[in-house]
N, C-alpha and C positions, 0 to 999 in steps of 0.2 A: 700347280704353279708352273708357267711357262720360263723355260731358261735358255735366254740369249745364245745364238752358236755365232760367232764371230771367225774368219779369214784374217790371218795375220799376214803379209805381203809385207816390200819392201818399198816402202815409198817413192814418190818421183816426183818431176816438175811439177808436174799433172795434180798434184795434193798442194802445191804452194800456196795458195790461198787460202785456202782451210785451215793449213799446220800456222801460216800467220795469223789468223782469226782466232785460232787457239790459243794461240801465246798470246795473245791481246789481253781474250775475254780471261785468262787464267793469270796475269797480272793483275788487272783489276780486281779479281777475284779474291785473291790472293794475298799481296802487296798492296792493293786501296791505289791502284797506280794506274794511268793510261801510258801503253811504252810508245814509243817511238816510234811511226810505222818504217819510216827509213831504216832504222838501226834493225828493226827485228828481221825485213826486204833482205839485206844484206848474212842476218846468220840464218835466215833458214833457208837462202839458195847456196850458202858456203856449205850446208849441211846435207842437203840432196846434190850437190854436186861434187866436194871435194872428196878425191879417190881415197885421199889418205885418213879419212875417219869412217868409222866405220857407219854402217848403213841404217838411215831411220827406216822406223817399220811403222805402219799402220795399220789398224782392226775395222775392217771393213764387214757388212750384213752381205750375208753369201747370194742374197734374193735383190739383183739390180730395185733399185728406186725405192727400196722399203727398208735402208738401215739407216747406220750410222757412221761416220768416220771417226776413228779416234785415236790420235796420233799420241805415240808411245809413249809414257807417264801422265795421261792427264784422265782426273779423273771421271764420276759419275758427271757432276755437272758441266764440262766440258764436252760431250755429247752435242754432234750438229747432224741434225736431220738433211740427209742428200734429198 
């Protein structure tokens, strides 16, 4: 059996679409809810950018174009193919 090796890094702008995509698909998931894209816009750029909390991370496939993004607490099925 083959096991996943994953890059832990610190997330940036640069993931802002994805880490929103995330929290979308993992409300709906989750909650049975579609959230706000506005409201979510607003905390996950308060969250890659404000100095005074501390820094999300992301698990990124260390082989450009062949993994996954998967921003910090979300699980298996929260997985988005880059």
């Amino acid at each position: 059996m083959k096991h996943a090796t994953f890059l832990i890094r610190t997330a940036g702008l640069a993931d802002f679409d994805a880490i929103v995509d995330f929290n979308q698909r993992l409300a709906l998931e989750t909650e049975h809810r579609i959230s706000d894209r506005a409201l979510l816009d607003r905390g996950v750029h308060a969250a890659l950018t404000d100095p005074d909390r501390p820094p999300s991370r992301v698990a990124v496939d260390p082989v450009p174009g062949e993994g996954v993004l998967i921003p910090g607490g979300c699980g298996g099925s929260m997985l988005k193919e880059l």
